[in-house]
PATORZA-838913 format. One record per atom (N, C-alpha, C): residue number from 1; residue in one letter; x, y, z. Coordinates in pm, whole numbers. Each point is the difference from the previous one (the first is absolute). Example, Ala and Ser with C-alpha at 12.3 -4.5 7.8 and 13.67 -1.06 7.14 Angstrom:
> 1:A:1319:-569:780
> 1:A:-89:119:0
> 1:A:90:120:0
> 2:S:-35:105:-72
> 2:S:82:119:6
> 2:S:-77:109:73
***
This chain:
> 1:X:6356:1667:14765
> 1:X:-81:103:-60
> 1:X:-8:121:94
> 2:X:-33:132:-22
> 2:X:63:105:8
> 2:X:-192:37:115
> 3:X:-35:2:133
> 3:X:-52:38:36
> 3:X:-100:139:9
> 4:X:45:61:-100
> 4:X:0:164:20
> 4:X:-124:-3:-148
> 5:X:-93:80:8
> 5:X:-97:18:-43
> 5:X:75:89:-120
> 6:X:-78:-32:-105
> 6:X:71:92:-111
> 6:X:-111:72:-65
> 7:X:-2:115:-35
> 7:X:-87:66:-55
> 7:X:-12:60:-132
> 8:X:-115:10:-80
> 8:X:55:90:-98
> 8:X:-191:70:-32
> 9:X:83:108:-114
> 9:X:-121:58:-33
> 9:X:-41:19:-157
> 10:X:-105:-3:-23
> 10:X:-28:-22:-149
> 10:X:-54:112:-99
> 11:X:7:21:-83
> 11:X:-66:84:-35
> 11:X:-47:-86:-149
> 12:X:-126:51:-32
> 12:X:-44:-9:-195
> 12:X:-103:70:-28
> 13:X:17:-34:-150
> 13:X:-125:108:-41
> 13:X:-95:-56:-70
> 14:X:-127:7:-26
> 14:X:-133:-111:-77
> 14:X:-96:149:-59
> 15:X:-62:-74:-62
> 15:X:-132:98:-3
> 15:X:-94:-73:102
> 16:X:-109:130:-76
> 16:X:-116:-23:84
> 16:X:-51:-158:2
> 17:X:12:-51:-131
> 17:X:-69:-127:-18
> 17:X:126:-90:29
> 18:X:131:63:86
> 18:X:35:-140:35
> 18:X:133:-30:-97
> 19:X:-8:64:-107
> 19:X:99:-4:-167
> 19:X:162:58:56
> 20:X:89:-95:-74
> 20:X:106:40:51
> 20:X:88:73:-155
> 21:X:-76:-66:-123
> 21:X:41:63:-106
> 21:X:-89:-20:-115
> 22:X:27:46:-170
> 22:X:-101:9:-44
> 22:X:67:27:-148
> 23:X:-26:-127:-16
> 23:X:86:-31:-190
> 23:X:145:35:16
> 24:X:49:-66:86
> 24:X:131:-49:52
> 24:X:90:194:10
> 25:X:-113:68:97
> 25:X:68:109:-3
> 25:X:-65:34:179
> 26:X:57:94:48
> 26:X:-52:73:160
> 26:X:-164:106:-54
> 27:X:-92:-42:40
> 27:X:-129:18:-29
> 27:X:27:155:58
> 28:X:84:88:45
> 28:X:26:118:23
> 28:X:138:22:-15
> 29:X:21:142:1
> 29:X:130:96:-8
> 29:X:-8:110:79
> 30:X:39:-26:114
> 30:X:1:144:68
> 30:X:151:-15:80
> 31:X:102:132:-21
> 31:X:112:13:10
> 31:X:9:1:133
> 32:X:-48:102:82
> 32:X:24:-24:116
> 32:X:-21:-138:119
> 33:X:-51:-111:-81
> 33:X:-42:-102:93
> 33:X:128:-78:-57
> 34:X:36:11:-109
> 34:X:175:-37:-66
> 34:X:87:9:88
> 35:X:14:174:-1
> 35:X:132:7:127
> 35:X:-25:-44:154
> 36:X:-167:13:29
> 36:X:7:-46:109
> 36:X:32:-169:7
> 37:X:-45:-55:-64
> 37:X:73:-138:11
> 37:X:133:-15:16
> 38:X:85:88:-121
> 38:X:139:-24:-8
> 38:X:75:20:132
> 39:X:-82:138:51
> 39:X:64:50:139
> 39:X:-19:-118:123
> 40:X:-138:-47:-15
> 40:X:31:-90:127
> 40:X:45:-139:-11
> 41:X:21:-62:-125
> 41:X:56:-127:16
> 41:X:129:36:-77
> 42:X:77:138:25
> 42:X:151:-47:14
> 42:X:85:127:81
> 43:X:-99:42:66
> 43:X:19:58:153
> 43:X:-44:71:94
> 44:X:-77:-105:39
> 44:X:-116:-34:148
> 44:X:152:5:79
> 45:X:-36:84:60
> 45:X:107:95:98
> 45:X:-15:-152:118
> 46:X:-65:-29:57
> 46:X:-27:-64:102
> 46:X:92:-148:-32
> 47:X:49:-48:-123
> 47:X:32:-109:-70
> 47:X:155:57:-18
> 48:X:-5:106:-8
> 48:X:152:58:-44
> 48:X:111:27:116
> 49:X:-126:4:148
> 49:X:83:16:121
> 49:X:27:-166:50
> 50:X:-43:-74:-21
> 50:X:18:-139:30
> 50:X:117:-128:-154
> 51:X:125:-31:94
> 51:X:78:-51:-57
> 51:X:-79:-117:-130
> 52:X:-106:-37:104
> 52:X:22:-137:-88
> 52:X:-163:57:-123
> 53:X:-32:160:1
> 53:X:-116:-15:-39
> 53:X:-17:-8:-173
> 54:X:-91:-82:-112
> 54:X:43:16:-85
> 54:X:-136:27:-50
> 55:X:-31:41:-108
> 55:X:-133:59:-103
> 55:X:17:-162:-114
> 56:X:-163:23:-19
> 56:X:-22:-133:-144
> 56:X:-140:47:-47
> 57:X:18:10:-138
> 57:X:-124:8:-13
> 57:X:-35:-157:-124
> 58:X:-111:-32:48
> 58:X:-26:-102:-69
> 58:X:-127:55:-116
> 59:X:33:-83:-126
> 59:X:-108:-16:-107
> 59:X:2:-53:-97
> 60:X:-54:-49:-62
> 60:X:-81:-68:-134
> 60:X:154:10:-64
> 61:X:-11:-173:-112
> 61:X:80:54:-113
> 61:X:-18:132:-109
> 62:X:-122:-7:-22
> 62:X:-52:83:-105
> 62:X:93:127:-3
> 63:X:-22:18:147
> 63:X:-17:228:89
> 63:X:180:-18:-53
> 64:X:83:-116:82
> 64:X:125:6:15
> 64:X:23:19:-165
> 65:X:-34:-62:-83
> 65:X:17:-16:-158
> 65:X:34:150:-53
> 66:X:-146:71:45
> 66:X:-46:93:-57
> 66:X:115:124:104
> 67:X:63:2:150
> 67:X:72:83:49
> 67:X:118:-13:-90
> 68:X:69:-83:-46
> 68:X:108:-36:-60
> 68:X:12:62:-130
> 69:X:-115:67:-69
> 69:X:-13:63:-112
> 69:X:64:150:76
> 70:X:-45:59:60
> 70:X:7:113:64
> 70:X:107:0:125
> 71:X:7:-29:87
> 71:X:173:9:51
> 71:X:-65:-137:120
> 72:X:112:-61:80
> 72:X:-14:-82:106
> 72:X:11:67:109
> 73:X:-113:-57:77
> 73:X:-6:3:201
> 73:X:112:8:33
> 74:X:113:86:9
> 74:X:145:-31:69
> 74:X:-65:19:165
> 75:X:139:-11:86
> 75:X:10:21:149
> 75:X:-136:-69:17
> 76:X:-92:-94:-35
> 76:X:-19:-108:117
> 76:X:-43:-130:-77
> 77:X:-22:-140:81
> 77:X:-17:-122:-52
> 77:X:-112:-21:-117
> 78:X:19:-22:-104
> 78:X:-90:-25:-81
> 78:X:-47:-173:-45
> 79:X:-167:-19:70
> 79:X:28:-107:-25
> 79:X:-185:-13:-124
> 80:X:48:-130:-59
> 80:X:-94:44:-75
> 80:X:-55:-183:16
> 81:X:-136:15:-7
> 81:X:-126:-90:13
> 81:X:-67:-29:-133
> 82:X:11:-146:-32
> 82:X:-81:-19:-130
> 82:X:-68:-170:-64
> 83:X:-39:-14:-75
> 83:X:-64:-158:10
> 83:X:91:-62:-112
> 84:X:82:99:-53
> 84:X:100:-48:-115
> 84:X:108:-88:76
> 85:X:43:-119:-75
> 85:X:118:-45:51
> 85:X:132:69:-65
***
């Protein structure tokens, strides 16, 4: 096993009360927090200078369901979390 401390950094978004969505939709729409997502999980400059560095964003079946209507996460790992078999 690989000694070397690995790091990463996270980002998400909730409301105030904690809510991550709201009748299977994003309880907000604001464009610029859009591109800022897009910009940093598919190029965080700091990830782009390192060979082995890669972007993932993880979420819900539902969100992934509902991105797939509207276009897919390209350029980084998409992994998706759910209680469905």
């Amino acid at each position: 096993m690989d000694d070397k401390k690995r790091h990463f950094h996270m980002i998400y978004s909730k409301t105030s009360k904690n809510g991550i969505g709201f009748k299977n939709t994003k309880p907000w729409y604001i464009p610029d927090n859009i591109k800022f997502f897009k910009d940093i999980t598919t190029h965080y400059k700091m990830l782009r200078q390192k060979k082995n560095g890669v972007n993932a964003v993880i979420m819900g079946r539902k969100t992934f369901e509902f991105i797939l209507k509207k276009a897919f996460l390209w350029n980084r790992i998409n992994v998706i979390v759910s209680k469905e078999k």
